[in-house]
C-alpha positions in Angstrom: -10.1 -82.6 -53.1 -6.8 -81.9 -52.4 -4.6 -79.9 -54.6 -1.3 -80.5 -54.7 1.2 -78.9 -51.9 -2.5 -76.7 -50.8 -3.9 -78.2 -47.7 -7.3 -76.5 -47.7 -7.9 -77.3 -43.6 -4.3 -75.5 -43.1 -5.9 -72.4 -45.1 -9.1 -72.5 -43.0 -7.7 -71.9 -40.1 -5.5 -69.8 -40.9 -8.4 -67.4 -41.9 -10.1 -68.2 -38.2 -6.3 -67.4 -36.9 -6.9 -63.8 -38.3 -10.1 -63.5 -37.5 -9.6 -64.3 -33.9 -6.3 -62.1 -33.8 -8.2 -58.9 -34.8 -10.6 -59.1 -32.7 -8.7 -59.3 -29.7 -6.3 -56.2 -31.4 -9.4 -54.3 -31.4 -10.6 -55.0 -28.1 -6.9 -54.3 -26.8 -7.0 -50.8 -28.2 -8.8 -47.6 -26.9 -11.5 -45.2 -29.2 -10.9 -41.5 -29.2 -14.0 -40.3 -26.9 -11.8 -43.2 -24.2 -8.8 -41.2 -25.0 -10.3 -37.7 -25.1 -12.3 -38.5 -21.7 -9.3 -39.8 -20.2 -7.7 -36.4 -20.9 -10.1 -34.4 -19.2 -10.2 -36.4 -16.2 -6.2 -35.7 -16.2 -6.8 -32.1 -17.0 -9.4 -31.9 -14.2 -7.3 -33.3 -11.9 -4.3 -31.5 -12.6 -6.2 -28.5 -12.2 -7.6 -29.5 -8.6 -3.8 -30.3 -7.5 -2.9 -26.9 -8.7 -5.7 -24.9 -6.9 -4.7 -26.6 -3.6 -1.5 -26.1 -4.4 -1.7 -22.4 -4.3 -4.1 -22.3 -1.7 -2.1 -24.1 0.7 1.1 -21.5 -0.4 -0.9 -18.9 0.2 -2.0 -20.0 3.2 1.6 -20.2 4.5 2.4 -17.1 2.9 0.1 -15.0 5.1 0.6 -16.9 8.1 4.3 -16.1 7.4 4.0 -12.5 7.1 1.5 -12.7 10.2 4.2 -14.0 12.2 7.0 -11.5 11.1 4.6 -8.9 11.8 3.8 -10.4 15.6 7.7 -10.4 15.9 8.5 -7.2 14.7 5.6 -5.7 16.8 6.9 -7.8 19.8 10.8 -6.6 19.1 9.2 -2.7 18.9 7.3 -3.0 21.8 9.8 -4.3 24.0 12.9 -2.2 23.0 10.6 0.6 23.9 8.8 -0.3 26.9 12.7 -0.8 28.2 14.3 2.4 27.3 11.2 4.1 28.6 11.2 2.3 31.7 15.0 3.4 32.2 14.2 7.2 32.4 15.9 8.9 34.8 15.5 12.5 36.2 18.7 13.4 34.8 19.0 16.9 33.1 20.3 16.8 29.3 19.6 20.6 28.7 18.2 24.1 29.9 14.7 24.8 29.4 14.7 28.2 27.6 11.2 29.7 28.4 11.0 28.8 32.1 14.5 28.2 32.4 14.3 25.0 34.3 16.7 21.8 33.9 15.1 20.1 31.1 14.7 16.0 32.3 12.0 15.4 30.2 10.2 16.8 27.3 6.7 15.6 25.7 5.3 16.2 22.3 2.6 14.1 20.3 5.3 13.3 17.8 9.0 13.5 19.7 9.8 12.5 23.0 13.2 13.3 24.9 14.6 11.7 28.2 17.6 10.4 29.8 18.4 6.8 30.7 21.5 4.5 31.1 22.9 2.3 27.7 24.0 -1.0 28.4 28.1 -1.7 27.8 27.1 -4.3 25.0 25.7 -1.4 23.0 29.0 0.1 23.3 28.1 3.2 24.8 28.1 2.9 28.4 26.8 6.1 30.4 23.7 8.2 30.4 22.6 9.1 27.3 20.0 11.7 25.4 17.2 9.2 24.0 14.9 11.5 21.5 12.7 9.4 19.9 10.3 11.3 17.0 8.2 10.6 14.3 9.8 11.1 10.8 9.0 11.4 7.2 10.5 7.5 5.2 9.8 7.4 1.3 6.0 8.9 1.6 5.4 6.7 5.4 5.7 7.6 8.8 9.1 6.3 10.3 10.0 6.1 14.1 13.5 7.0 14.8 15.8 6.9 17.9 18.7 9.6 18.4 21.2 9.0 21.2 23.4 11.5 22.4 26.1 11.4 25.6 24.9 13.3 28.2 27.7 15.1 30.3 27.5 17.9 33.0 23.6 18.3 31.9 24.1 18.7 28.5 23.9 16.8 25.4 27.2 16.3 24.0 26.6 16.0 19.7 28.9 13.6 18.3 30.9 15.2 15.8 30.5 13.9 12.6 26.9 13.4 14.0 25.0 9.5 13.6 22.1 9.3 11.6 18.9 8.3 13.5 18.3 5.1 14.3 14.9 3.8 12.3 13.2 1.6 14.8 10.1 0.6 12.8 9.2 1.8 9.3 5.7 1.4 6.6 3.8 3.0 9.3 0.4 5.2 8.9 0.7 6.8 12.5 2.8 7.1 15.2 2.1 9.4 18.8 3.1 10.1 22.1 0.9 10.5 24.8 2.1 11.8 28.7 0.3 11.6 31.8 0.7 12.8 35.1 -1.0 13.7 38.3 -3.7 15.4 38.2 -4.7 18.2 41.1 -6.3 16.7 43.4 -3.4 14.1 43.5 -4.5 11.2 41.7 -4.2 10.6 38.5 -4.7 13.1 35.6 -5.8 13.4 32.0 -3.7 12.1 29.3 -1.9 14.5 27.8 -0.5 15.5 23.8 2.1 17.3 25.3 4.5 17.2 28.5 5.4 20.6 29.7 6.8 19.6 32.9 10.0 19.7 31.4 11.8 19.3 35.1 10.0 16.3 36.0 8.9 13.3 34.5 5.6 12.0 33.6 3.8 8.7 35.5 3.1 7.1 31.7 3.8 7.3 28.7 1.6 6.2 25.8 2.8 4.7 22.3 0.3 4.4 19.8 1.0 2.8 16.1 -0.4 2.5 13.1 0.3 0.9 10.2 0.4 1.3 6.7 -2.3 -0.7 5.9 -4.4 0.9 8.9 -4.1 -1.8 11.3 -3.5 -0.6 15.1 -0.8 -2.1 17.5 -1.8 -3.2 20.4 -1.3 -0.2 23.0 2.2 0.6 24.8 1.7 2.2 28.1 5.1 2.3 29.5 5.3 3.2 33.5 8.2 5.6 34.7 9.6 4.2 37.9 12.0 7.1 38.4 8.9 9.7 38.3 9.1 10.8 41.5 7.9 14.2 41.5 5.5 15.1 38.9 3.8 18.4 37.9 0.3 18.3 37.2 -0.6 18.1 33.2 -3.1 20.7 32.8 -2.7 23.6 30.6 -1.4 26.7 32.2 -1.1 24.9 35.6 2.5 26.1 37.0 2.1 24.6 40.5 4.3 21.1 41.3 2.5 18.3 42.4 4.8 16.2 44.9 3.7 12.8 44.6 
């Protein structure tokens, strides 16, 4: 029966229209353990990404400071090995207990010697090289001192330059010195040089840093060492070579 203006087959589906409709709505939608499992799959991941994240900085970061410390360890090495290999037996000074011309002198923590500056230093001419082991903020510091060298003598410049600071952060720093040895070949390594007239075969660099890591060794030949004494304690003879 039909009442009037109510189509009861119009109603009927209506109601399957609705039915049909929210089913699909719920099937379209997500339940909270879908949304909370979701989130810590996204949390997990995140959390991956950012572990290899700072993995892989870290990574670079010590293979950066590896590399500055290769280069400052190659910069150190050579500036020394030159200046060492430029010694000459040039005097800079008078010996005052043997009162010999003083060409070289040797101690476990300072060195002293003459050798030639290049012009594009801007100091041209022999020149007093003292390097020495000094005190930096609580570390050990290695320094370079220049001074002109005239007449054999070290002229001071007046006002005087600080030393030069060569390499800094360091545990240890020494100076090593050998010679000939009496029966003429080669003699014990030496902490000190007392051959102040002549200058030693070698010369041995050895550095430590803060840390306690050890640089690779500097032994630094003297082409110029013509005539050297023998390094033993006491021994006064001159061993020409």
């Amino acid at each position: 029966m039909k009442m009037h203006g109510f189509d009861p087959a119009i109603t009927h589906g209506a109601r399957t229209f609705s039915r049909c409709g929210g089913g699909a709505a719920r099937t379209a939608g997500f339940t909270l353990i879908e949304v909370l499992l979701a989130t810590a799959l996204l949390a997990t991941a995140l959390a991956l990404a950012f572990a290899t994240l700072s993995a892989a900085t870290r990574t670079a970061g010590r293979g950066e400071a590896l590399a500055q410390r290769s280069e400052r360890e190659r910069a150190v090495a050579g500036f020394l090995r030159k200046r060492l290999a430029a010694a000459r037996p040039v005097a800079f000074g008078m010996d005052e207990e043997t009162g010999e011309s003083a060409r070289f002198s040797g101690e476990p923590d300072r060195l002293r010697f003459v050798a030639d500056l290049p012009d594009y230093l801007g100091r041209g001419g022999p020149y007093l090289h003292e390097l020495a082991v000094a005190d930096a903020e609580g570390q050990t510091a290695l320094t370079l001192d220049l001074q002109l060298v005239l007449a054999g003598q070290a002229i001071a410049e007046d006002p005087p330059r600080p030393p030069e600071v060569l390499v800094e952060g360091l545990r240890e720093a020494t100076f090593r010195y050998r010679g000939l040895g009496a029966e003429g070949g080669l003699g014990e390594w030496q902490e000190r040089w007392t051959s102040v007239a002549q200058l030693p075969l070698l010369v041995e660099v050895s550095l430590t840093d803060a840390d306690g890591r050890k640089w690779a060794p500097l032994v630094v030949a003297l082409p110029m060492a013509s005539n050297v004494a023998s390094p033993a304690v006491g021994e006064s003879e001159m061993v020409t070579r």
